[in-house]
N, C-alpha and C positions, 0 to 999 in steps of 0.2 A: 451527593457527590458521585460521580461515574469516572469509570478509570478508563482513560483513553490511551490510543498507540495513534500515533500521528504520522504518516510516510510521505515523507515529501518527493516529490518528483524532480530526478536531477540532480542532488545534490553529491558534488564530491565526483562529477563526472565533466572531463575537459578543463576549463577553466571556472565553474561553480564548486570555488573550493572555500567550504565552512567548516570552522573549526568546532568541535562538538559541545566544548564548553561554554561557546560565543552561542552554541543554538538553545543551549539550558538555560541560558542568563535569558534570552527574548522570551521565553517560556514563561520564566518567572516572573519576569517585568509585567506579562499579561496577568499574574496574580492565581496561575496554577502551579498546583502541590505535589513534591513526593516527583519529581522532572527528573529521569536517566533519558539516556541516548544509549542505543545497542550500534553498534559497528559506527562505522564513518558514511552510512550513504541514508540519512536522513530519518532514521528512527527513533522516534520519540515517543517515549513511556509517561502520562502524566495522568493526576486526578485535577477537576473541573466541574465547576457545578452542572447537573443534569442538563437544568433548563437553556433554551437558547444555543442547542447544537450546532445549529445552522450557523449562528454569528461564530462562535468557538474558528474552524478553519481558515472563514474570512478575514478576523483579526489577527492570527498568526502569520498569513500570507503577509497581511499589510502591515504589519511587527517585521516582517522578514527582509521586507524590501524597504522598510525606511530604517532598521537598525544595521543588515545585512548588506545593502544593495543590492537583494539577490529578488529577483521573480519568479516564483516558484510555485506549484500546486499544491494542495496539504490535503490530504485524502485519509481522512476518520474512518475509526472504528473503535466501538466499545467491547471491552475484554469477553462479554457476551456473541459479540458479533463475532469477535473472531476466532472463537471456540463455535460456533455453529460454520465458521469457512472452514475449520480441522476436519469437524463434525460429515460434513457434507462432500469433500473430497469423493468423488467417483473412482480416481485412480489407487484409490486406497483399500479398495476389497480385491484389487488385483495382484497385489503384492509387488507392484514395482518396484525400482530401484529409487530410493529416496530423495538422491541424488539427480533426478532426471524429473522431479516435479518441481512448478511454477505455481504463483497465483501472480494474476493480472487485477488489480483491485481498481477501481472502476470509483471516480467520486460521484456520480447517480447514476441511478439507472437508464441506462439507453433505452430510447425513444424505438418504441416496437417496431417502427415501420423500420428501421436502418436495420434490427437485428433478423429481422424477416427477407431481407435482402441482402445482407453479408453473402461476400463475393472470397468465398475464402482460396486462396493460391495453392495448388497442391504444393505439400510442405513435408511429405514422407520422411521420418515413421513418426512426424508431431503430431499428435490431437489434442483435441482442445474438448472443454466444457464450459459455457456459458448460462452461468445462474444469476439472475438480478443484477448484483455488483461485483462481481467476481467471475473471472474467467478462469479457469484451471486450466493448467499446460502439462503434457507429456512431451519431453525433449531428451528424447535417448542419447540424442548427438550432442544434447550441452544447447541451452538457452542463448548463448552466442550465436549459432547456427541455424535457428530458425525462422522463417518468416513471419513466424504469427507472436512477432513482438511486441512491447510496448507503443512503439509508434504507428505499426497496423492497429492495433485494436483504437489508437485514438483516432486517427484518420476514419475507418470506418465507423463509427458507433458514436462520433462527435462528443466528447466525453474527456476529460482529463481520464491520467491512469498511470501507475506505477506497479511496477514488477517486482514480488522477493520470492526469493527460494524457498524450500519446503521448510528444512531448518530455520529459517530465519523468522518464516510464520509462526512454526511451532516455541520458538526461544522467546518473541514477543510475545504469546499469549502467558508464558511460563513469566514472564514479566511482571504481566500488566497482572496475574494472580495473585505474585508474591508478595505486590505491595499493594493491593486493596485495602480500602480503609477499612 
């Protein structure tokens, strides 16, 4: 069994409003264990067998939109995984403000040739870091304000992708530990 955190893209933003215990029960219905939700914008904490990751997202999309009606991205990570995305932060031997880091989480890996060509906007004082499936963001001004959003990084790098705050990363991986099997 592998204990996942599941980040859906869009949910609870505009008119994609799902209630959290309506997203636990689709969860469940799919026959994985030990199912929270952290905040209201589509975090889900669950265990699930190893095997067959790949199918794991694409049934919960297709659970989402035939129990939900909602269309949605569902972008994995194992409580491993996302202790090496803590792990691996760049902006974190600098001592910034906590509060002003991103992850841009990425469901595969973009395609070398689009990441070798990234056209990025100057976006002053944002930077960015791009490792495999994860982009890290520095946004002094507040992740509202910057260019190098959710929607650039999918535009460029043709890739689903969802954005949480440095907190929120850190509060799901303190999750997905607590209730390891």
């Amino acid at each position: 069994m592998t204990r996942y955190v599941a980040m859906l893209r869009g949910v609870n933003v505009g008119s994609r409003k799902v209630a959290m215990a309506d997203l636990r029960a689709v969860f469940a219905t799919l026959g994985h264990k030990d199912v929270s939700t952290y905040i209201q914008s589509g975090n889900v904490v669950f265990t699930a067998p190893a095997a067959g990751r790949g199918n794991v997202a694409r049934l919960i999309e297709e659970r989402i939109a035939a129990d939900l009606g909602l269309v949605v991205s569902v972008i994995l990570r194992t409580s491993d995984e996302l202790a090496q995305v803590i792990d691996t932060n760049p902006f974190l031997r600098r001592g910034l403000d906590l509060r002003s880091l991103h992850v841009t989480f990425l469901a595969a890996s973009p395609d070398a040739a689009l990441v070798h060509q990234l056209d990025i906007p100057p976006s002053p004082p944002d930077e960015f870091h791009l490792f495999d499936r994860e982009v890290y963001l520095h946004c002094p001004n507040g992740y509202g304000r910057t260019m190098l959003n959710n929607a650039f990084w999918e535009r460029r790098l043709s890739v689903p992708a969802t954005t949480r705050n440095w907190n929120t990363v850190t509060t799901l991986l303190q999750l997905t530990r607590s209730q390891e099997p």
